[in-house]
C-alpha positions in Angstrom: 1.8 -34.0 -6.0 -0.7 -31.5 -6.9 -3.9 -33.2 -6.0 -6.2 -36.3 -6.4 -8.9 -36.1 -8.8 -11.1 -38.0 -9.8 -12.4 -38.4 -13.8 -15.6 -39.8 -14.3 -16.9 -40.8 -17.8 -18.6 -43.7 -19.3 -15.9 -43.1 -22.3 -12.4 -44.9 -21.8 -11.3 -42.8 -24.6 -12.4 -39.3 -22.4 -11.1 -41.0 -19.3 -7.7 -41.5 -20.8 -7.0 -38.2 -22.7 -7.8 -36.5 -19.2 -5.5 -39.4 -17.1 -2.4 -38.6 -19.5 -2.8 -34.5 -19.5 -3.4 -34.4 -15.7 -1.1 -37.2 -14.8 1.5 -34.9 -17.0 1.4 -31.8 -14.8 1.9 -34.2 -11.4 -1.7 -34.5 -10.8 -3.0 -38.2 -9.0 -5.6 -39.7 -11.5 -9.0 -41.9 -10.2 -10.9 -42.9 -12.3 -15.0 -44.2 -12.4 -16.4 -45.5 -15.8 -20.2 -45.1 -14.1 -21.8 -43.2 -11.7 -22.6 -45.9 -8.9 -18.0 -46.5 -9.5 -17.8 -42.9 -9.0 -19.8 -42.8 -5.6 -17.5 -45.4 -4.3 -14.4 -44.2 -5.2 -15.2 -40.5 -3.7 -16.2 -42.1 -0.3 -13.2 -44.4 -0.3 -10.1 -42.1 -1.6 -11.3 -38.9 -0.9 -10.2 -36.9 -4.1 -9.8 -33.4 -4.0 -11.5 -32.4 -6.9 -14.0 -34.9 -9.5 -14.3 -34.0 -12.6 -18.1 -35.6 -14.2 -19.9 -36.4 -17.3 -23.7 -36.2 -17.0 -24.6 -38.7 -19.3 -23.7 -42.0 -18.4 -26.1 -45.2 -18.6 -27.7 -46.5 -15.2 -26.7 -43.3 -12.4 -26.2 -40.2 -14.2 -24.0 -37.5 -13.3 -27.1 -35.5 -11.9 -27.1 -38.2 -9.9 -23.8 -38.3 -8.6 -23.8 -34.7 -7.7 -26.8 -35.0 -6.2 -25.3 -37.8 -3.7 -22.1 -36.1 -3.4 -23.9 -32.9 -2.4 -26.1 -34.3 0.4 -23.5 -36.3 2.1 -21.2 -34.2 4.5 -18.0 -36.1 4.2 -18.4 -35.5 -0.1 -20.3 -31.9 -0.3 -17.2 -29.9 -0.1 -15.4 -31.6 -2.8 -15.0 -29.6 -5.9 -17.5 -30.3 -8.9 -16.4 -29.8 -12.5 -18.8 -31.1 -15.2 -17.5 -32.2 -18.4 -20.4 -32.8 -20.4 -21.9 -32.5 -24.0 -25.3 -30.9 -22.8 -24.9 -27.3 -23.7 -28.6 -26.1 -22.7 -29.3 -23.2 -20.6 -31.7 -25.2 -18.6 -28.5 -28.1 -17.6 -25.9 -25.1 -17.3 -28.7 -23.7 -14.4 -29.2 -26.8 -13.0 -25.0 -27.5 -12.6 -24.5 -24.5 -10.8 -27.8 -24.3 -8.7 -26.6 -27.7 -7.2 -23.0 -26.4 -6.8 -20.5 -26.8 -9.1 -17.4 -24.9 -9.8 -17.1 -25.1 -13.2 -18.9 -26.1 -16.2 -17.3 -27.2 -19.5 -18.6 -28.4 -22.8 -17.2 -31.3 -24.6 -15.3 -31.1 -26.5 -12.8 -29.3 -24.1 -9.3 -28.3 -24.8 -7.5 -31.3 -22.5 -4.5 -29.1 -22.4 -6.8 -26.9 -20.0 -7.4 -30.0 -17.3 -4.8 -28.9 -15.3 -5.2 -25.5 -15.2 -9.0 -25.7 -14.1 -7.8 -28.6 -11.8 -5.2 -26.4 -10.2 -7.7 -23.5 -10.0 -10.2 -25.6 -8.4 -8.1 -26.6 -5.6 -7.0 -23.2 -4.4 -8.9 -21.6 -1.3 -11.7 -19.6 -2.4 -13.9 -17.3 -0.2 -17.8 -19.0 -0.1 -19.1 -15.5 -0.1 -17.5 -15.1 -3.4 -18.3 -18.1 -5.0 -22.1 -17.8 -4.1 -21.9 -14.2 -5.5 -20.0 -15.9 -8.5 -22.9 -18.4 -9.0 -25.6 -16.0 -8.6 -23.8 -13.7 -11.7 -23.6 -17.0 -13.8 -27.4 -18.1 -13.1 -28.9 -14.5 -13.7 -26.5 -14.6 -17.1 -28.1 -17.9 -17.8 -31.6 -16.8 -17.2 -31.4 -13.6 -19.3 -29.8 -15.7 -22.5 -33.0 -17.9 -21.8 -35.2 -15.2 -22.1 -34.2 -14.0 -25.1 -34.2 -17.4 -26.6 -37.7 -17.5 -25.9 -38.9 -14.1 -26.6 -37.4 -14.7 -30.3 
């Protein structure tokens, strides 16, 4: 088995096309259709990587990170977002709070596995601190040229 991970998306359709192409290359496959599901599921199964949609009615993925985040049994779980905000300003937000990866719908579902496989190898914190603090200053400069335009 190559991991449990958990797909979170108020879209069956989404939730599905990610089940099949993960299930495919011997991944375990949770799913949460809402955010308050999603909560739950983490705290109960444990997955070893949740990938989350920010736009969901009722708790929001912000949300959901958010909670995962602040409790100490959830805050080491990888985070990728799967989302259809493309903004600078949700990108920052994403990886101030912690996430590993950030993907915009719509996504290649072929690549599930390999960012699911990526995401559960070790990784240094040092490194992935420096890594977010690249991606935010990135972030920020694309900002400010949107702005100074």
């Amino acid at each position: 088995m190559a991991g449990r991970v958990l797909v979170v998306d108020d879209e069956r359709e989404i939730r599905e096309l990610c089940r099949v192409n993960l299930e495919f290359e011997g991944f375990e496959v949770l799913e949460a259709a809402n955010g308050e599901e999603a909560l739950r599921v983490v705290q109960s199964k444990h997955p070893d990587l949740v990938f989350l949609d920010l736009m969901m009615p009722g708790m929001d993925g912000w949300d959901v990170l958010h909670a995962m985040k602040e409790d100490d049994a959830t805050a080491h779980i990888p985070v990728i977002l799967l989302t259809a905000k493309t903004g600078e300003a949700d990108q920052m937000r994403g990886w101030q709070e912690g996430i590993l990866e950030y993907v915009s719908k719509p996504f290649n579902p072929l690549s599930l596995a390999e960012w699911a496989s990526r995401a559960l190898q070790p990784r240094d914190p040092e490194d992935e601190t420096e890594r977010r603090r690249r991606i935010l200053e990135q972030l920020r400069l694309i900002q400010e040229l949107r702005q100074n335009r």
